[in-house]
mmCIF file as Biopython writes it, N, C-alpha, C and O atoms, coordinates in Angstrom:
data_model
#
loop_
_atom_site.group_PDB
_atom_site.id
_atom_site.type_symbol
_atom_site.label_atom_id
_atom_site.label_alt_id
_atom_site.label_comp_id
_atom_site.label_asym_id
_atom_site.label_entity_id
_atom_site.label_seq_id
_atom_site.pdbx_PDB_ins_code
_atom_site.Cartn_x
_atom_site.Cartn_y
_atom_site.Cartn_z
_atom_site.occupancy
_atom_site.B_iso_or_equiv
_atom_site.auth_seq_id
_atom_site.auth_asym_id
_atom_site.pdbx_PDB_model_num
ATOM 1   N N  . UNK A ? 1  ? 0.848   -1.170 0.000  1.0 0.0 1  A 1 
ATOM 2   C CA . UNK A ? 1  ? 0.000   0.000  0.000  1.0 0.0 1  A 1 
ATOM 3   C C  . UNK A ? 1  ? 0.899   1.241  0.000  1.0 0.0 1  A 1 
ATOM 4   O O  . UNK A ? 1  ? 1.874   1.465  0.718  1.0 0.0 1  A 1 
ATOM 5   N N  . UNK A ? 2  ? 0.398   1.944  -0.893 1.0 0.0 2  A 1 
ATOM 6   C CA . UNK A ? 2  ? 1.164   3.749  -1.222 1.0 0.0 2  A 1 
ATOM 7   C C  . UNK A ? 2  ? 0.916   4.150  0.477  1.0 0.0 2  A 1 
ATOM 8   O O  . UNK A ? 2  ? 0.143   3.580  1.246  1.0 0.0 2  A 1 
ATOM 9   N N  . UNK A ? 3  ? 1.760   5.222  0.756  1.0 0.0 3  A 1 
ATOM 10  C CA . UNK A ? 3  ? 1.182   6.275  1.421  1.0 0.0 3  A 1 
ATOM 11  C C  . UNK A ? 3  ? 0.010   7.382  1.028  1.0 0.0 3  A 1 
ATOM 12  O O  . UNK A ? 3  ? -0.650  8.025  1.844  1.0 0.0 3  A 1 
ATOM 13  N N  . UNK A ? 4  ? -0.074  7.437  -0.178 1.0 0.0 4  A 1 
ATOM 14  C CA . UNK A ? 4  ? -1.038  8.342  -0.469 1.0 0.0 4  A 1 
ATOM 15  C C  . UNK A ? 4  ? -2.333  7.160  -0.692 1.0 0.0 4  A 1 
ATOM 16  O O  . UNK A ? 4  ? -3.475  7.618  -0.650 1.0 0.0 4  A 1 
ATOM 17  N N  . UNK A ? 5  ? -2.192  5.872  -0.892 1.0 0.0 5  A 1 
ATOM 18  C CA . UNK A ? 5  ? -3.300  5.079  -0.794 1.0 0.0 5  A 1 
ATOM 19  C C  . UNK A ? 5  ? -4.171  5.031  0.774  1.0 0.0 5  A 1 
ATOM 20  O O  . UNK A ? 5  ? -5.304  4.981  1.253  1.0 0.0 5  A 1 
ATOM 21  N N  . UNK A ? 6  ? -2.845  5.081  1.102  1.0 0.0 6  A 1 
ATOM 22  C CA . UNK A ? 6  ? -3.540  4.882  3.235  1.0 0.0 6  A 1 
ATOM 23  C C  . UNK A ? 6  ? -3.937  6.066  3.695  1.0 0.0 6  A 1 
ATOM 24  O O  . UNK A ? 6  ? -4.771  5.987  4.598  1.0 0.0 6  A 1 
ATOM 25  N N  . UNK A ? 7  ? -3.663  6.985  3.419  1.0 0.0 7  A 1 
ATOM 26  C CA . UNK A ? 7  ? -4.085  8.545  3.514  1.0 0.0 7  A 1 
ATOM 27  C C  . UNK A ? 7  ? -5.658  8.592  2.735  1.0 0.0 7  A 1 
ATOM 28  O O  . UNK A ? 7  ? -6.457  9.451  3.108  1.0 0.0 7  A 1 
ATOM 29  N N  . UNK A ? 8  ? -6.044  7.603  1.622  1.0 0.0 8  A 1 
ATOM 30  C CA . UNK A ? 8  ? -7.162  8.296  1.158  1.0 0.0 8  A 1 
ATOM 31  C C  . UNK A ? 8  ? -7.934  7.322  1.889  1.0 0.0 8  A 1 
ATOM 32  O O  . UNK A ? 8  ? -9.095  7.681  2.085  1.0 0.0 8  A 1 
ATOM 33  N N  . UNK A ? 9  ? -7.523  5.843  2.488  1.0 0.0 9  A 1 
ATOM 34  C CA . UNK A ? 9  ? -8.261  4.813  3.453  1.0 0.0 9  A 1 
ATOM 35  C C  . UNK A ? 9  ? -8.555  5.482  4.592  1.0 0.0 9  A 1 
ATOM 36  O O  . UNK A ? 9  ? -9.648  5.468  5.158  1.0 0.0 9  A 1 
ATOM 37  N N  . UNK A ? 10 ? -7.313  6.232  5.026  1.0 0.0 10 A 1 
ATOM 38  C CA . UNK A ? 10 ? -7.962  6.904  5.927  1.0 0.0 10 A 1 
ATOM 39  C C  . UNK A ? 10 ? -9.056  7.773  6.132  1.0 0.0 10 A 1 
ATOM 40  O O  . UNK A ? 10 ? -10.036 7.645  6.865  1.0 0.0 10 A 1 
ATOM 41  N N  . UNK A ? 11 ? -8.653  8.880  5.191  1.0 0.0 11 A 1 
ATOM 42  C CA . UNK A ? 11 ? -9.454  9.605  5.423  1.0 0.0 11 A 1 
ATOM 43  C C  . UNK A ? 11 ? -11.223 9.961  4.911  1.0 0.0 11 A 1 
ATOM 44  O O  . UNK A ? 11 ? -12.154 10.728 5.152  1.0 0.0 11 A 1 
ATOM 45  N N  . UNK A ? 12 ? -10.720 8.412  3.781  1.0 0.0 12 A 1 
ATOM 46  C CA . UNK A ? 12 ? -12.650 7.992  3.618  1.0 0.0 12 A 1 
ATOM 47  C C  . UNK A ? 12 ? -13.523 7.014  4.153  1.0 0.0 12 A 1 
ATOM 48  O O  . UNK A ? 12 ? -14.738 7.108  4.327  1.0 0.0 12 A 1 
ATOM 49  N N  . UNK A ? 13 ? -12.633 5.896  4.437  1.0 0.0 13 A 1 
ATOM 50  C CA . UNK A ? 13 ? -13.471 4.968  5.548  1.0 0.0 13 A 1 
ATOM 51  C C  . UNK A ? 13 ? -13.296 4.754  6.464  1.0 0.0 13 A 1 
ATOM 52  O O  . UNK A ? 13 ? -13.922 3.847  7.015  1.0 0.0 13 A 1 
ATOM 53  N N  . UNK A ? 14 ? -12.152 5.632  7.245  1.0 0.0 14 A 1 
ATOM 54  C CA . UNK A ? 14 ? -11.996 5.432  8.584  1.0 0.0 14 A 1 
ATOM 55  C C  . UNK A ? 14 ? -12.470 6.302  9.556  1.0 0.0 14 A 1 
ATOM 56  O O  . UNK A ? 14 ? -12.626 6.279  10.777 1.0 0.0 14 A 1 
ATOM 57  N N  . UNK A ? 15 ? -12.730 7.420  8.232  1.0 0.0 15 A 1 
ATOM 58  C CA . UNK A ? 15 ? -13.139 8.639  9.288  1.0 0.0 15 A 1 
ATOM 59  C C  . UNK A ? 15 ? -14.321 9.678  8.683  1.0 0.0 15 A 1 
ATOM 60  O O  . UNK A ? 15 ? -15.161 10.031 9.511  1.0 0.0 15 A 1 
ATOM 61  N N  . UNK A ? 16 ? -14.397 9.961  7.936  1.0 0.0 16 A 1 
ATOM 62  C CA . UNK A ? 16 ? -15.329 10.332 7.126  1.0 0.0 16 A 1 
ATOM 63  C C  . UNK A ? 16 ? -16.681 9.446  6.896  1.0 0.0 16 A 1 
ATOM 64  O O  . UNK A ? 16 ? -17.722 10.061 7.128  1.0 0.0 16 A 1 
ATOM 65  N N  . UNK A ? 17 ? -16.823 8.020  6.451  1.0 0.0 17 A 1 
ATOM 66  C CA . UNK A ? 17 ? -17.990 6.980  6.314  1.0 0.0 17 A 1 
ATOM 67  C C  . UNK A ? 17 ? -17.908 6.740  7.556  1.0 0.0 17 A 1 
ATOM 68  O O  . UNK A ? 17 ? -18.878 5.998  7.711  1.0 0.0 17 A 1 
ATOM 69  N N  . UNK A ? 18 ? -17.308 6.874  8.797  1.0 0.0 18 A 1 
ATOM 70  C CA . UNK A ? 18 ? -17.806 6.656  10.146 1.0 0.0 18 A 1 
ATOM 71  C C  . UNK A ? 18 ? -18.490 7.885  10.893 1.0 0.0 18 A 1 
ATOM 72  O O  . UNK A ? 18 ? -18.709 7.943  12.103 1.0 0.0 18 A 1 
ATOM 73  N N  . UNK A ? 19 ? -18.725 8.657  10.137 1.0 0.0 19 A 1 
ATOM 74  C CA . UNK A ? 19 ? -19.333 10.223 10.999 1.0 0.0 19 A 1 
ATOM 75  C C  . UNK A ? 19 ? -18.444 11.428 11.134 1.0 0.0 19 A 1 
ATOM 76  O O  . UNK A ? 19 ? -18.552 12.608 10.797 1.0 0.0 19 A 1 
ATOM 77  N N  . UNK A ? 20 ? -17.344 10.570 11.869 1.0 0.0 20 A 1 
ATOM 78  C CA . UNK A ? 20 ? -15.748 11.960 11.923 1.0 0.0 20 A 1 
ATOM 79  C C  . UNK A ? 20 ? -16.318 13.269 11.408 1.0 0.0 20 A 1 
ATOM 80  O O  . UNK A ? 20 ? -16.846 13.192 10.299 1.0 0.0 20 A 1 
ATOM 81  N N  . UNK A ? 21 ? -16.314 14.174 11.859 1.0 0.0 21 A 1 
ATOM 82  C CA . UNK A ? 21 ? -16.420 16.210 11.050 1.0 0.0 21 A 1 
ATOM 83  C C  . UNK A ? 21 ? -15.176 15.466 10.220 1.0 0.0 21 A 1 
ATOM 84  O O  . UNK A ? 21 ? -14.519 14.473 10.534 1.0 0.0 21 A 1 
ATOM 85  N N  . UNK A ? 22 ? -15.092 16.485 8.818  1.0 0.0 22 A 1 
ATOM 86  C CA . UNK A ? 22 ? -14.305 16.918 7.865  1.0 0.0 22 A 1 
ATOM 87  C C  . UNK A ? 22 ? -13.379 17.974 9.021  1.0 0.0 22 A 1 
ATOM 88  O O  . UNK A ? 22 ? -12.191 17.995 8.699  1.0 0.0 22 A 1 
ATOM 89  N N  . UNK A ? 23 ? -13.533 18.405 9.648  1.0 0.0 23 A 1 
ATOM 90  C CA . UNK A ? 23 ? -13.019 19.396 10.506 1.0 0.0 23 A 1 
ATOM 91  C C  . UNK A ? 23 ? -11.939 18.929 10.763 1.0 0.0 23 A 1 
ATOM 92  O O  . UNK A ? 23 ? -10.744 19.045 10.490 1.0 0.0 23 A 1 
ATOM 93  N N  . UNK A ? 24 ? -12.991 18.075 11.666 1.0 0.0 24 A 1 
ATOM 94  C CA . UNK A ? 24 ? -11.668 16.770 12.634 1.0 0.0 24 A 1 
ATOM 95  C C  . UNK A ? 24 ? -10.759 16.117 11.813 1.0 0.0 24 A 1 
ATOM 96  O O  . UNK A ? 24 ? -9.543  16.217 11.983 1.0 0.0 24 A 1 
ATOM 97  N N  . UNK A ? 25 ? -11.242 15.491 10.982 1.0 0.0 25 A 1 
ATOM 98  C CA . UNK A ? 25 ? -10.311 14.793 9.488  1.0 0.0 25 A 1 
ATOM 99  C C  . UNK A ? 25 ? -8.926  15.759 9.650  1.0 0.0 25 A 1 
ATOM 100 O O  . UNK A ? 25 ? -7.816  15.596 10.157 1.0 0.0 25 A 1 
ATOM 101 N N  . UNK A ? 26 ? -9.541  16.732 9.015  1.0 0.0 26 A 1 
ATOM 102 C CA . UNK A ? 26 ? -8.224  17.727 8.445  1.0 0.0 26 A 1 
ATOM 103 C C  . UNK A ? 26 ? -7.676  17.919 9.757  1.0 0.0 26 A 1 
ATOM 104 O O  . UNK A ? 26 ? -6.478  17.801 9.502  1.0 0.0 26 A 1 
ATOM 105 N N  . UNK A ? 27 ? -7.743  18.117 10.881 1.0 0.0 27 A 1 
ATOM 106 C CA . UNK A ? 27 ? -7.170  18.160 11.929 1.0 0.0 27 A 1 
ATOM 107 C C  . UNK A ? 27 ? -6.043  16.857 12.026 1.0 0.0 27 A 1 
ATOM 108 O O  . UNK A ? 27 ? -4.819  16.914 11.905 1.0 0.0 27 A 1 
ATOM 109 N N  . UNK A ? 28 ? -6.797  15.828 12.253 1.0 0.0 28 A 1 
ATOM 110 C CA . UNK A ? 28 ? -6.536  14.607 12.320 1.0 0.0 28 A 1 
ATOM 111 C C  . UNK A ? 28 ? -5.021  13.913 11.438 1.0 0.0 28 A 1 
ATOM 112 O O  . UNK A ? 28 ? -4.196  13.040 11.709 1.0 0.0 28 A 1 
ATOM 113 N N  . UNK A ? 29 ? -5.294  15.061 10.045 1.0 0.0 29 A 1 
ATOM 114 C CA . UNK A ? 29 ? -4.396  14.404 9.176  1.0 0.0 29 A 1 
ATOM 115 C C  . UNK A ? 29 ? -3.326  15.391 8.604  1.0 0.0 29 A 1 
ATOM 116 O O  . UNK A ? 29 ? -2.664  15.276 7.573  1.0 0.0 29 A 1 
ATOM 117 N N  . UNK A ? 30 ? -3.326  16.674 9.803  1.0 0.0 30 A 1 
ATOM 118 C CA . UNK A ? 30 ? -2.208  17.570 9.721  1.0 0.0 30 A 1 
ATOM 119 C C  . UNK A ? 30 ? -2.398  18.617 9.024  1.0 0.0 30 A 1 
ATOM 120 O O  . UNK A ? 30 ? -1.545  19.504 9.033  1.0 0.0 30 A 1 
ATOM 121 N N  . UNK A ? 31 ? -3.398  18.718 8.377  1.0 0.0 31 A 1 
ATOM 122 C CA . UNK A ? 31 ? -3.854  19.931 6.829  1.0 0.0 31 A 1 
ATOM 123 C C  . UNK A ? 31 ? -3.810  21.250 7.783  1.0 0.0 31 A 1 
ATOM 124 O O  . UNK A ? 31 ? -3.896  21.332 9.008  1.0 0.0 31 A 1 
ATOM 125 N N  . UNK A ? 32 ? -3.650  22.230 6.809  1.0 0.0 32 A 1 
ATOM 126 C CA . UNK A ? 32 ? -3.383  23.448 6.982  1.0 0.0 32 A 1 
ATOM 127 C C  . UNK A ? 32 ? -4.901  24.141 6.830  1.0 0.0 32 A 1 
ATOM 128 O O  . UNK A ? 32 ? -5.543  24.777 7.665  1.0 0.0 32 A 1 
ATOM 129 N N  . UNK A ? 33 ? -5.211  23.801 5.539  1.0 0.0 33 A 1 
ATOM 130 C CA . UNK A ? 33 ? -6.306  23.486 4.862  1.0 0.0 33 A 1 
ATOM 131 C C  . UNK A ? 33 ? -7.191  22.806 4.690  1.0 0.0 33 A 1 
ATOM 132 O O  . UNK A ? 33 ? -7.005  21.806 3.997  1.0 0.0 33 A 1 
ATOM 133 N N  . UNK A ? 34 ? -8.416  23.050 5.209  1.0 0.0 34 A 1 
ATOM 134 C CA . UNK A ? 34 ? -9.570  21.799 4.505  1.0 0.0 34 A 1 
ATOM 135 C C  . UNK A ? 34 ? -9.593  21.649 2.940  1.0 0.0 34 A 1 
ATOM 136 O O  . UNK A ? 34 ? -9.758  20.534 2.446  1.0 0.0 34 A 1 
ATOM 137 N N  . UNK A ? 35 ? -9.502  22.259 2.515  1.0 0.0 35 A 1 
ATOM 138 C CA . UNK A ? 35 ? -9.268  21.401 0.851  1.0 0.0 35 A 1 
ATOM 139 C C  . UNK A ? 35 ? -8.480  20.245 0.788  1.0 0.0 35 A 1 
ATOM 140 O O  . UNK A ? 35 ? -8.920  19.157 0.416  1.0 0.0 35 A 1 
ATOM 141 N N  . UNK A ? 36 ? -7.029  20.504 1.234  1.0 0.0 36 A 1 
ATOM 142 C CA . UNK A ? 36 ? -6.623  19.399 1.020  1.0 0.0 36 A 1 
ATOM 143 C C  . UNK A ? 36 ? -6.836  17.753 1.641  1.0 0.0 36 A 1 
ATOM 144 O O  . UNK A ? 36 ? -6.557  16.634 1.208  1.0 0.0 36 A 1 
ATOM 145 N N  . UNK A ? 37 ? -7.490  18.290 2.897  1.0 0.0 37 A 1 
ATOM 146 C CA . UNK A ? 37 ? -8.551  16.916 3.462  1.0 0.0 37 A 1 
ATOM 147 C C  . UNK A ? 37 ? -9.287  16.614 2.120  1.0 0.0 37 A 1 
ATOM 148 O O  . UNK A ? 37 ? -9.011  15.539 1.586  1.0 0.0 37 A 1 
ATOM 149 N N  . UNK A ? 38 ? -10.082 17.333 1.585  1.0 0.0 38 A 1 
ATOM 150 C CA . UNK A ? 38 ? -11.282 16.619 0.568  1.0 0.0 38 A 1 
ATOM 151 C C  . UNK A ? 38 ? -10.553 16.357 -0.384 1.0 0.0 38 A 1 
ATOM 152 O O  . UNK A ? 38 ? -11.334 15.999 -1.266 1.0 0.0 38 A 1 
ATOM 153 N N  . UNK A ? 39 ? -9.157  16.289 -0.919 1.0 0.0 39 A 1 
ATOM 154 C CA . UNK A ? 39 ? -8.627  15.451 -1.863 1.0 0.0 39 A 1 
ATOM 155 C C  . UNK A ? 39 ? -8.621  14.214 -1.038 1.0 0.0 39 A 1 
ATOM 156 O O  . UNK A ? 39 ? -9.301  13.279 -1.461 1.0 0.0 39 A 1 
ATOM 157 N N  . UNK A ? 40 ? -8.124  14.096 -0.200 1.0 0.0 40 A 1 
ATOM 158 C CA . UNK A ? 40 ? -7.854  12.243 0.455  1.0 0.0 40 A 1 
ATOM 159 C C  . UNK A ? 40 ? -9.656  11.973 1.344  1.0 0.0 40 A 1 
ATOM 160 O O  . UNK A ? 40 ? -9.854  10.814 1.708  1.0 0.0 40 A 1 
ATOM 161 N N  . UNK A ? 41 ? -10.410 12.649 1.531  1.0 0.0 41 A 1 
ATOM 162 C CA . UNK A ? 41 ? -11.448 11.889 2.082  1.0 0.0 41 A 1 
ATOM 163 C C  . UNK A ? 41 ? -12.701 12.655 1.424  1.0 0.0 41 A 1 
ATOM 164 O O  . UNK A ? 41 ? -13.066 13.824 1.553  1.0 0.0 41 A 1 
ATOM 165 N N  . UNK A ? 42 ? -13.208 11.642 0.709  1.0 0.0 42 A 1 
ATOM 166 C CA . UNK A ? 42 ? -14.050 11.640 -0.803 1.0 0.0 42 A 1 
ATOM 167 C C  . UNK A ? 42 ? -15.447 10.976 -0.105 1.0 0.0 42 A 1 
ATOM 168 O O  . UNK A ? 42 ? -15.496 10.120 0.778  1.0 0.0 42 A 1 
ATOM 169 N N  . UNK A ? 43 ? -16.710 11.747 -0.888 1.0 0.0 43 A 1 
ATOM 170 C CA . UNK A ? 43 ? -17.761 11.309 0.215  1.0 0.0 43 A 1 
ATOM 171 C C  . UNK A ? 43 ? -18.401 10.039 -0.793 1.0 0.0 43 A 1 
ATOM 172 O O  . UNK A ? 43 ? -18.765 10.124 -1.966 1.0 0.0 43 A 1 
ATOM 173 N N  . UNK A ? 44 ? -18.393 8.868  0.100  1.0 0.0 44 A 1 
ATOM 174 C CA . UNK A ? 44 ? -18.735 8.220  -1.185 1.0 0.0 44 A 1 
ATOM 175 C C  . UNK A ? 44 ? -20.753 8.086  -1.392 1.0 0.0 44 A 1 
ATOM 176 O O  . UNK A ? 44 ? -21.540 8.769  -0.738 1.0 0.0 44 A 1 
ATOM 177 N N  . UNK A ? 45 ? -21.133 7.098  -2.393 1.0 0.0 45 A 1 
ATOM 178 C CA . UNK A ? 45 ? -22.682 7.131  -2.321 1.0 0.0 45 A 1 
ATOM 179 C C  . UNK A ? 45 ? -23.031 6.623  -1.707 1.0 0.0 45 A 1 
ATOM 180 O O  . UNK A ? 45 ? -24.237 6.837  -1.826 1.0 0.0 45 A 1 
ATOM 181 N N  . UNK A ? 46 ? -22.838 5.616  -0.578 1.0 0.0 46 A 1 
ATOM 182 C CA . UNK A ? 46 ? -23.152 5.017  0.681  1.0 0.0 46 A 1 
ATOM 183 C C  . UNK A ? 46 ? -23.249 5.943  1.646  1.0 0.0 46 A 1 
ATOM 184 O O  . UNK A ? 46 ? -24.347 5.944  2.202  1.0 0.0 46 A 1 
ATOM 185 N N  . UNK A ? 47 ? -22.165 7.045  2.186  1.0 0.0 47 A 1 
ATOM 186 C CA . UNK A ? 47 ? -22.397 8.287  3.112  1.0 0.0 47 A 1 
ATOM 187 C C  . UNK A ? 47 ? -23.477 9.205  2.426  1.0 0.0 47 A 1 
ATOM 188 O O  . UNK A ? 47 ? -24.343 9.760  3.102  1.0 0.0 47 A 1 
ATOM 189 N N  . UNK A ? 48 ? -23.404 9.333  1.186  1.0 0.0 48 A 1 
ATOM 190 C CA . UNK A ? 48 ? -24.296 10.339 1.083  1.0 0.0 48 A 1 
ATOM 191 C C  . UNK A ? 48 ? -26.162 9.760  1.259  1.0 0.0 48 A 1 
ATOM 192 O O  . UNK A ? 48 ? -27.129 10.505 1.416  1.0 0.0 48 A 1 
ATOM 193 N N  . UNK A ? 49 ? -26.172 8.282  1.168  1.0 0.0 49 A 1 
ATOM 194 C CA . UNK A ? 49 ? -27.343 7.298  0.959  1.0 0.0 49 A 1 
ATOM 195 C C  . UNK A ? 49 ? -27.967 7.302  2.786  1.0 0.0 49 A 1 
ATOM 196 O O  . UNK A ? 49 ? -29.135 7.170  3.151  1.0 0.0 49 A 1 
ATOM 197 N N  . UNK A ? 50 ? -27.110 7.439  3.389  1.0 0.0 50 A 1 
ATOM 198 C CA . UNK A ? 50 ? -26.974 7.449  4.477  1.0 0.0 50 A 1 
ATOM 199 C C  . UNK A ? 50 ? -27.693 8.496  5.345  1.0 0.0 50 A 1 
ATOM 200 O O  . UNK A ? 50 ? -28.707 8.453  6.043  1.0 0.0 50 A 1 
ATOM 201 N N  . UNK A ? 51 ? -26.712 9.543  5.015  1.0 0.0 51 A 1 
ATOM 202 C CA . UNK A ? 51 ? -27.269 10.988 5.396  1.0 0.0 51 A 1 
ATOM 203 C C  . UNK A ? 51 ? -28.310 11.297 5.172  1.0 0.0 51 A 1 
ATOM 204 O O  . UNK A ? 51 ? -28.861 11.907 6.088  1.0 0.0 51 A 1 
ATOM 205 N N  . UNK A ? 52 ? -29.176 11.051 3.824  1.0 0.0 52 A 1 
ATOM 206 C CA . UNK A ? 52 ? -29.887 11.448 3.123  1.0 0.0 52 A 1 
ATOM 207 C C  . UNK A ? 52 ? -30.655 10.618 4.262  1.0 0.0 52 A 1 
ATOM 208 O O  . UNK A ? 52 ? -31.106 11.501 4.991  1.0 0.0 52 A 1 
ATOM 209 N N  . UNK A ? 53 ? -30.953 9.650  4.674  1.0 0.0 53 A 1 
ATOM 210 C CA . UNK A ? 53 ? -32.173 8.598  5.327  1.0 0.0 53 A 1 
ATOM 211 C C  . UNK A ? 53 ? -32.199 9.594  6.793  1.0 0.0 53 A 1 
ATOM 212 O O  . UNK A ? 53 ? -33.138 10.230 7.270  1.0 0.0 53 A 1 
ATOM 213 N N  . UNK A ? 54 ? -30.978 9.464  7.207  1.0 0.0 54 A 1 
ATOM 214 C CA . UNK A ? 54 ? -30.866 10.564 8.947  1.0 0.0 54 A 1 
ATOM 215 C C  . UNK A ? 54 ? -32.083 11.737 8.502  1.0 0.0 54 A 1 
ATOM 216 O O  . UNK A ? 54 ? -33.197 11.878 9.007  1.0 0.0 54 A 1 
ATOM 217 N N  . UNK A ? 55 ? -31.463 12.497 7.401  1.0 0.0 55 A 1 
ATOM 218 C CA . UNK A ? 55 ? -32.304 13.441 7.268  1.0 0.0 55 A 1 
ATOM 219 C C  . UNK A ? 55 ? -33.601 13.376 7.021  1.0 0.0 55 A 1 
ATOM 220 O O  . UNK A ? 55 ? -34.338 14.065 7.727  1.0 0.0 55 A 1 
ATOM 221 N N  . UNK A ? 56 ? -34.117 12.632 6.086  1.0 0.0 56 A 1 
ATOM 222 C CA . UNK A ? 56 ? -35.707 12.015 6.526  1.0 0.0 56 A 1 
ATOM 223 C C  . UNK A ? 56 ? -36.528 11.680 7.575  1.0 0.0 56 A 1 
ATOM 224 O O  . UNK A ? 56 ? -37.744 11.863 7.631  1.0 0.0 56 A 1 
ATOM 225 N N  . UNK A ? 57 ? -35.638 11.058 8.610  1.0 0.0 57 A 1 
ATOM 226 C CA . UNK A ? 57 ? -35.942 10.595 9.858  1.0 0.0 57 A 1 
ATOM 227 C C  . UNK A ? 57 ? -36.170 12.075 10.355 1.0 0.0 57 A 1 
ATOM 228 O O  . UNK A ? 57 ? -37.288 12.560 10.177 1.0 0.0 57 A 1 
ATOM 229 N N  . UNK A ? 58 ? -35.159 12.849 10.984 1.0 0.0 58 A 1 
ATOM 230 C CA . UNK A ? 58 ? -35.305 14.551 11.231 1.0 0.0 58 A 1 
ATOM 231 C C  . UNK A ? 58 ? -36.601 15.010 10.714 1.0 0.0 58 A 1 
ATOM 232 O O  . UNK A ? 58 ? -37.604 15.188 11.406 1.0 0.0 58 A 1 
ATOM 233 N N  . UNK A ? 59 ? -36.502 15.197 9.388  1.0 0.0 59 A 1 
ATOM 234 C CA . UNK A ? 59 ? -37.746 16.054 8.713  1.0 0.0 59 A 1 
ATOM 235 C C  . UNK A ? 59 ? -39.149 15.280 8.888  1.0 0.0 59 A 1 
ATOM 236 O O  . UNK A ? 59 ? -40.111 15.945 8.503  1.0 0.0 59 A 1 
ATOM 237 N N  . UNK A ? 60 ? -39.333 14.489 9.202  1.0 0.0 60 A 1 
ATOM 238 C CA . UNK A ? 60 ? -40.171 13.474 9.545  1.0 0.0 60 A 1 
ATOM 239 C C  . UNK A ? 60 ? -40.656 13.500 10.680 1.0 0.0 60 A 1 
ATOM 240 O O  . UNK A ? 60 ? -41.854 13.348 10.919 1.0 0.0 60 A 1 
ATOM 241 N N  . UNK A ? 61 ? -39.399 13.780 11.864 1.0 0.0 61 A 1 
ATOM 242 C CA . UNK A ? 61 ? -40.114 14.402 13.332 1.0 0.0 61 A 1 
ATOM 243 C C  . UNK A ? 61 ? -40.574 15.521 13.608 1.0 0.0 61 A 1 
ATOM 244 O O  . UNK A ? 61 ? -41.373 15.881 14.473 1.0 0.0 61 A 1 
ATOM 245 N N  . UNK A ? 62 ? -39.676 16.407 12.324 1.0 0.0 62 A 1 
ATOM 246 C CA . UNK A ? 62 ? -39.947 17.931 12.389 1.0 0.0 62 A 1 
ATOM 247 C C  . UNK A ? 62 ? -41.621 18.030 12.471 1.0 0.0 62 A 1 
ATOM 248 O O  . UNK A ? 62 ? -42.352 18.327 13.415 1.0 0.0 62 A 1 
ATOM 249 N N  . UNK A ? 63 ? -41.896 17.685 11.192 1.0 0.0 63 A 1 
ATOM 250 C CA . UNK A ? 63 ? -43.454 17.844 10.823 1.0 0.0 63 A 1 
ATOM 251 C C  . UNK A ? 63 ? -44.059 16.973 11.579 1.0 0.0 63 A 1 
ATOM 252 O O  . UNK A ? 63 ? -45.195 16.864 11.117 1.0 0.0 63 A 1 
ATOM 253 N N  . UNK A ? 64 ? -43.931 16.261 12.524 1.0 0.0 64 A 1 
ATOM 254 C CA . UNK A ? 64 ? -44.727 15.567 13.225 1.0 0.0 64 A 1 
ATOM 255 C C  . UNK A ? 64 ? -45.329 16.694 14.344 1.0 0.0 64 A 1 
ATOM 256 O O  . UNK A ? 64 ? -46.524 16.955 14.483 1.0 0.0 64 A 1 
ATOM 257 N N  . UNK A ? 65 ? -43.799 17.520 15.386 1.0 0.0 65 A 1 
ATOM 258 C CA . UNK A ? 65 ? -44.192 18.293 15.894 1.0 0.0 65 A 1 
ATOM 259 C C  . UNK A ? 65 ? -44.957 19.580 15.597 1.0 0.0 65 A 1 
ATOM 260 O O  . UNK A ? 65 ? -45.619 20.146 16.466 1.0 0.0 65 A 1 
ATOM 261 N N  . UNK A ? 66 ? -44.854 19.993 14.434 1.0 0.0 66 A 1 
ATOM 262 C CA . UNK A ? 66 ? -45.051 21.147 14.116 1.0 0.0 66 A 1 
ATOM 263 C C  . UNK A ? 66 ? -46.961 20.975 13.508 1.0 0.0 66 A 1 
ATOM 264 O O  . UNK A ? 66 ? -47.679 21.872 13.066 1.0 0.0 66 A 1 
ATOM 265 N N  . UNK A ? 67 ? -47.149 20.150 13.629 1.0 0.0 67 A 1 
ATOM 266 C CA . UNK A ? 67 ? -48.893 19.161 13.336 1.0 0.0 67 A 1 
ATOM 267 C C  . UNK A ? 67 ? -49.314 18.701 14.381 1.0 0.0 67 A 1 
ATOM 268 O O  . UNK A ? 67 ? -50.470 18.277 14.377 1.0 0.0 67 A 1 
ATOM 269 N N  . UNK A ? 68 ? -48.309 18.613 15.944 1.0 0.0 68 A 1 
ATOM 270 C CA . UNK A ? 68 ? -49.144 18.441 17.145 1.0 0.0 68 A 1 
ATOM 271 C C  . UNK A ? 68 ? -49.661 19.843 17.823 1.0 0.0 68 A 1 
ATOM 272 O O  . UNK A ? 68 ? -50.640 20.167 18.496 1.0 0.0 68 A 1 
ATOM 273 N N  . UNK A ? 69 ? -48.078 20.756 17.110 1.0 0.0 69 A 1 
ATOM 274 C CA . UNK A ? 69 ? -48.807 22.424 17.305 1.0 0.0 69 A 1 
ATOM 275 C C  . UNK A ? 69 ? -49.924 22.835 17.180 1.0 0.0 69 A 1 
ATOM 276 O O  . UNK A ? 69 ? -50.599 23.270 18.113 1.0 0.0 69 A 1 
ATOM 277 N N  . UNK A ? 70 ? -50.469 22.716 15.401 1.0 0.0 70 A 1 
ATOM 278 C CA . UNK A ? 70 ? -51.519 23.500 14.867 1.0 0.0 70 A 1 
ATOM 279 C C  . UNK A ? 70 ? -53.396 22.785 15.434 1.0 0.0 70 A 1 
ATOM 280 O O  . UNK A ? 70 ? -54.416 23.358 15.051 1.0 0.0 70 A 1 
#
């Protein structure tokens, strides 16, 4: 394995597809810069498949409360 291979393992399924902030990432992996975090930790369509369901769940309670209001 490259170093720049384990750098992008890292920083997409070890820490990024587990929740990790991008924050923390770039913290995590020395950056100066958050850009250069989002070259090595890439969001893949499983995180984004993911998120997308959390957020349904959310918007889903939202309007639940906001219909026990009215």
């Amino acid at each position: 394995m490259t170093y720049h291979t384990a750098r992008h393992t890292f920083g997409t399924l070890l820490t990024v597809s587990q929740e990790i902030p991008i924050e923390t990432v770039s913290r995590m992996m020395g950056h100066a810069n958050i850009k250069t975090t989002q070259i090595y930790a890439k969001i893949t369509k499983e995180k984004i498949s993911q998120d997308m369901e959390i957020l349904s769940h959310k918007l889903e309670a939202f309007e639940k409360q906001i219909a026990e209001r009215i």
